[in-house]
N, C-alpha and C positions, 0 to 999 in steps of 0.2 A: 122059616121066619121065626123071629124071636122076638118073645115081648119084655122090656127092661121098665122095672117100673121105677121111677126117677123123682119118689116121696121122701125117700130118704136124705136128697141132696139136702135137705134144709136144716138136717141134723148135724153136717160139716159147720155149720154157720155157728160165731161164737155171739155175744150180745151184740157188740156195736157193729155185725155184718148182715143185713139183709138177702137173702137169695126171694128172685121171683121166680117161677117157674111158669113156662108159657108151652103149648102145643108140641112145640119143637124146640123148644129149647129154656137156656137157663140165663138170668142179670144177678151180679151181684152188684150192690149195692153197699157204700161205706162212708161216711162224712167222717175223714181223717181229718184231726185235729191234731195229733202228737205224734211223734215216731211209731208210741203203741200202735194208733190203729193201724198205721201202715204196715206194720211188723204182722198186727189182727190180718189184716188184707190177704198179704203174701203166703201165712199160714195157710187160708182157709182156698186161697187160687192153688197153693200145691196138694191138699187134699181135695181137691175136686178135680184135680190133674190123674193124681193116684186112681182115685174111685173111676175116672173116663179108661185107665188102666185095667182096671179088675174087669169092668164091664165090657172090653173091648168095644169102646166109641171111638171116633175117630171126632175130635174137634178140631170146628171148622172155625178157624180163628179169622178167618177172611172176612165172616161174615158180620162180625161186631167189632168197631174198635173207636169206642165214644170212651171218653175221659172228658166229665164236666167239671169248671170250675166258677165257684161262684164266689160273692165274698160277703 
């Protein structure tokens, strides 16, 4: 058994991206307004790709797939 400890994800995160960290897992969070933050977004979803990489996790993409839109 191995223990990962999963404090550091929040240091991927640039200003306008929010990471929550929950039990078992992780939300990012981002009110894209301009190309940047989307460009901010995709950044910080491929280093948290990489990092589930180093740490060999297996993400479970089944388990989340909200995208909200408000105006």
């Amino acid at each position: 058994m191995s223990i990962i400890f999963i404090n550091d994800l929040v240091d991927l995160c640039s200003v306008t991206i929010k990471m929550y960290l929950f039990a078992d897992g992780a939300k990012l969070y981002c009110h894209v307004k301009n190309n940047g933050n989307m460009e901010d977004l995709q950044t910080v979803i491929k280093k948290f790709v990489e990092w589930t990489d180093i740490w060999q996790m297996k993400l479970n993409i089944e388990k989340y797939k909200v995208i909200s839109f408000h105006h």
